[in-house]
VMD Tcl script that builds the backbone (N, CA, C; Angstrom):
set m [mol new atoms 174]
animate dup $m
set s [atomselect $m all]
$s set {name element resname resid chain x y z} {
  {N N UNK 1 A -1.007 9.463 11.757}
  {CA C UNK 1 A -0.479 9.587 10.413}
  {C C UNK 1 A -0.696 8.311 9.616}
  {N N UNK 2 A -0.278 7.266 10.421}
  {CA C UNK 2 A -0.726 6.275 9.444}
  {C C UNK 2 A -1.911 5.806 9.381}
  {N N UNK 3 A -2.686 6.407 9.745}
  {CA C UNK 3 A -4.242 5.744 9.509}
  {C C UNK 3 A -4.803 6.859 8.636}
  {N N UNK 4 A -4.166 7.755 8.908}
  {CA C UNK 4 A -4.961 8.905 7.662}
  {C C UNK 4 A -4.349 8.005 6.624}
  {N N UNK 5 A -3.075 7.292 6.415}
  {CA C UNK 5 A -2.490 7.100 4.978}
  {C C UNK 5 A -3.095 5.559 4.717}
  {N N UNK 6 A -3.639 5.017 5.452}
  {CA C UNK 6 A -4.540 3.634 5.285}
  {C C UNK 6 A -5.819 4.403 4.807}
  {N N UNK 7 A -6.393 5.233 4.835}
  {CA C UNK 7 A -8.004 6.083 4.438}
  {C C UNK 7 A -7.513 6.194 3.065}
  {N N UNK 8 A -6.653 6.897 2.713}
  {CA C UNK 8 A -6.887 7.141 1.248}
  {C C UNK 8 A -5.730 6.100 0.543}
  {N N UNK 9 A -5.367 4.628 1.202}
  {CA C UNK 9 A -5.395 3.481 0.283}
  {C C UNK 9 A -6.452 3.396 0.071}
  {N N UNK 10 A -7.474 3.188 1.205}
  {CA C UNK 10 A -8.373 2.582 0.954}
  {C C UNK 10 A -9.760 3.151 -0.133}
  {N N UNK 11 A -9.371 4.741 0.043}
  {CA C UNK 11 A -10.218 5.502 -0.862}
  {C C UNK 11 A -10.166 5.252 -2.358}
  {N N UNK 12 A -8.847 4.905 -2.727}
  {CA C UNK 12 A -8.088 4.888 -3.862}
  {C C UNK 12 A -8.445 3.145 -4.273}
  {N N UNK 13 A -8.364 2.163 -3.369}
  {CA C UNK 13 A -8.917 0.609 -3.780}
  {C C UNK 13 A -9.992 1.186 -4.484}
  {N N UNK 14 A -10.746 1.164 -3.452}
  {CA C UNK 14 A -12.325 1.601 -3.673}
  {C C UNK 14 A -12.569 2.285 -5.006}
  {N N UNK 15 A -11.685 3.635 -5.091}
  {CA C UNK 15 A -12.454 3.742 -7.007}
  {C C UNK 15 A -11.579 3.817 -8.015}
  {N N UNK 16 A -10.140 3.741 -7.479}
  {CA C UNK 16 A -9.504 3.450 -8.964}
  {C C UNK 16 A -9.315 1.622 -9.300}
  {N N UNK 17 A -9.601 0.689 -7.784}
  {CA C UNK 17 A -9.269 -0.595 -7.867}
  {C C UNK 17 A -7.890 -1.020 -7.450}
  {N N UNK 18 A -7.942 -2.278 -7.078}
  {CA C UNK 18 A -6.585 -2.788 -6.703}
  {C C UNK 18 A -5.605 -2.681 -7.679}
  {N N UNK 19 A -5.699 -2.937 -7.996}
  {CA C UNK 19 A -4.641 -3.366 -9.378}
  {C C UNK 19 A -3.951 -1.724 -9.971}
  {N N UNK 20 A -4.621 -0.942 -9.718}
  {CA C UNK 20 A -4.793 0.459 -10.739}
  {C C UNK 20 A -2.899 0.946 -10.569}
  {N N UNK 21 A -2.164 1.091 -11.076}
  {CA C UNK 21 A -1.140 2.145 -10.924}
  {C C UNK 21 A -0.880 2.696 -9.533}
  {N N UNK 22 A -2.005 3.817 -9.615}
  {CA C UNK 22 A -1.970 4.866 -8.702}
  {C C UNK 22 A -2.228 3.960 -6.925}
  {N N UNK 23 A -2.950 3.026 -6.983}
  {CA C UNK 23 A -3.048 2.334 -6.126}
  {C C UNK 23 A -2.290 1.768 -5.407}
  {N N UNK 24 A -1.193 0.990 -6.487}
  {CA C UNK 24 A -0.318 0.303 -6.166}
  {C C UNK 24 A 1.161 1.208 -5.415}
  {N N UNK 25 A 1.231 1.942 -6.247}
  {CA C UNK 25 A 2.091 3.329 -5.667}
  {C C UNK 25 A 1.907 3.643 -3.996}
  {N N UNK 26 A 0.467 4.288 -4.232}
  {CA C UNK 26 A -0.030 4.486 -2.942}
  {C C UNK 26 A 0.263 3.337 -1.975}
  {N N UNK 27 A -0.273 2.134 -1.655}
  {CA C UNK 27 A 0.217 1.239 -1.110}
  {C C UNK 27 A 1.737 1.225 -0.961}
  {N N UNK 28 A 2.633 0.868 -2.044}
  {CA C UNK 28 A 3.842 1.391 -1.936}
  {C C UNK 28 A 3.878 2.903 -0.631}
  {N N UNK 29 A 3.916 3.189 -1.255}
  {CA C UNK 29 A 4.774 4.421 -0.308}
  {C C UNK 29 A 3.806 4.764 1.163}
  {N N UNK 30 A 3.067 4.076 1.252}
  {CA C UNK 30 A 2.450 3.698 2.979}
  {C C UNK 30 A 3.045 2.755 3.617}
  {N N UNK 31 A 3.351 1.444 3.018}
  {CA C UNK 31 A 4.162 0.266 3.720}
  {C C UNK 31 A 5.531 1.285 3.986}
  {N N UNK 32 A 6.442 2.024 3.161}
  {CA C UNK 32 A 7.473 2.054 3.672}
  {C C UNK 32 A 7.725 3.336 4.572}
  {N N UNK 33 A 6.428 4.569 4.476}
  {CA C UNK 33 A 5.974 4.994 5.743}
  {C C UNK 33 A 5.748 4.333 7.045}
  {N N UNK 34 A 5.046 3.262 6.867}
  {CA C UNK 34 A 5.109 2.853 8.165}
  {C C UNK 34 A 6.272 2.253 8.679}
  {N N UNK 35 A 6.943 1.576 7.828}
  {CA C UNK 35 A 8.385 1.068 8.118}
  {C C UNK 35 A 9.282 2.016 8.610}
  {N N UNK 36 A 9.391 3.138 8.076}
  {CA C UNK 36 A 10.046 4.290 8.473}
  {C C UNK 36 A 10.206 4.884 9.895}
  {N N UNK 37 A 8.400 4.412 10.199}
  {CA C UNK 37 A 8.000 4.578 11.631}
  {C C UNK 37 A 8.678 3.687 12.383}
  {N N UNK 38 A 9.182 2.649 12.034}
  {CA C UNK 38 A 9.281 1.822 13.140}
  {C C UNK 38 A 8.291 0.759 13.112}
  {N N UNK 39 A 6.980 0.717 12.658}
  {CA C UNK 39 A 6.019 -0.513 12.603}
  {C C UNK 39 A 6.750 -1.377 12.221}
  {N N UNK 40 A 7.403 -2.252 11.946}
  {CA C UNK 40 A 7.910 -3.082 10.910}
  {C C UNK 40 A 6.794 -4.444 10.968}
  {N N UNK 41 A 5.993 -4.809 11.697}
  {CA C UNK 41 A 5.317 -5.781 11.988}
  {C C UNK 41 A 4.368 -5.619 11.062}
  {N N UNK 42 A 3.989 -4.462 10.595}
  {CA C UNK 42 A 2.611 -4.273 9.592}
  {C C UNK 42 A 3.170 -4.214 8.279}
  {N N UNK 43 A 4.479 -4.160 7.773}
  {CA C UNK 43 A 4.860 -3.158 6.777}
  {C C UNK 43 A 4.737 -4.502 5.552}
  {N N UNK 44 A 5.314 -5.884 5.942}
  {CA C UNK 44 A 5.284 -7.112 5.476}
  {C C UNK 44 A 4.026 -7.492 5.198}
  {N N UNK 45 A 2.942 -7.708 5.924}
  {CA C UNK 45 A 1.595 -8.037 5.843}
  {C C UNK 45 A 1.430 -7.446 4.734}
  {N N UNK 46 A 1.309 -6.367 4.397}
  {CA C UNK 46 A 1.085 -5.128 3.786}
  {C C UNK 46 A 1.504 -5.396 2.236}
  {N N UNK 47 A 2.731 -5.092 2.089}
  {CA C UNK 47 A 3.650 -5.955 1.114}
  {C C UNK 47 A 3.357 -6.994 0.029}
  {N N UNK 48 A 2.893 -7.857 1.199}
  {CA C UNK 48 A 2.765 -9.611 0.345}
  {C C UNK 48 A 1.086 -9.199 -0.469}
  {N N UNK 49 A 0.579 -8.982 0.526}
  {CA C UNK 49 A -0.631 -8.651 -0.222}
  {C C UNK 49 A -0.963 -7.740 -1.421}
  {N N UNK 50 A 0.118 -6.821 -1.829}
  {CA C UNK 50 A 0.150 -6.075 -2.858}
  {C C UNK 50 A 1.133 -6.208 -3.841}
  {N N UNK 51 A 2.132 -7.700 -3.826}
  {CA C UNK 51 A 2.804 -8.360 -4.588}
  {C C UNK 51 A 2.255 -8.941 -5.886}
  {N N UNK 52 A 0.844 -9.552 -5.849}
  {CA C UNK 52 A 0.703 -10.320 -6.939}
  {C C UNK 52 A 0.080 -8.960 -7.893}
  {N N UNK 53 A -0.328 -8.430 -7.685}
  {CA C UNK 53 A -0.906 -7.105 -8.734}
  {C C UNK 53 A 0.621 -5.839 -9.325}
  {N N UNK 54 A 1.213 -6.144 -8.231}
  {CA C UNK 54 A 2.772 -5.384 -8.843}
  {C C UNK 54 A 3.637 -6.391 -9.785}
  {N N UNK 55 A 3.803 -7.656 -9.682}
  {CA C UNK 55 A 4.347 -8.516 -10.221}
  {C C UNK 55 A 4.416 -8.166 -11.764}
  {N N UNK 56 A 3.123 -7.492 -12.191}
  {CA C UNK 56 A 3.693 -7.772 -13.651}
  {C C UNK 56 A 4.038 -6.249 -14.070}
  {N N UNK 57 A 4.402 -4.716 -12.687}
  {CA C UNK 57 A 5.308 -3.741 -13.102}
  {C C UNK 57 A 6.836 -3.959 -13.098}
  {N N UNK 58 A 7.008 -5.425 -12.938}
  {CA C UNK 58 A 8.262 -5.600 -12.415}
  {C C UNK 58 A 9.278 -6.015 -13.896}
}
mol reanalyze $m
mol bondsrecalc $m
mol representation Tube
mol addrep $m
């Protein structure tokens, strides 16, 4: 499950871009899928790296 939901982050980087809305969402709601799971070790990594492009929905 979570690697299908890492494929279409990654589908979604790829052509809407990092930064895009829909991207950022997506990312969103995979980190706290995986958190949900129990990963908690990935969910942070994950996170920080998609902080500076959310920063200015905040």
């Amino acid at each position: 499950m979570a690697a299908l939901g890492l494929a279409g982050l990654a589908v979604r980087t790829r052509v809407l871009g990092p930064e895009h809305p829909d991207t950022l969402t997506t990312r969103f709601h995979w980190v706290r899928a995986i958190g949900e799971m129990g990963h908690y070790a990935e969910a942070p990594t994950t996170l920080i790296r998609s902080s500076p492009a959310m920063s200015w929905r905040a």
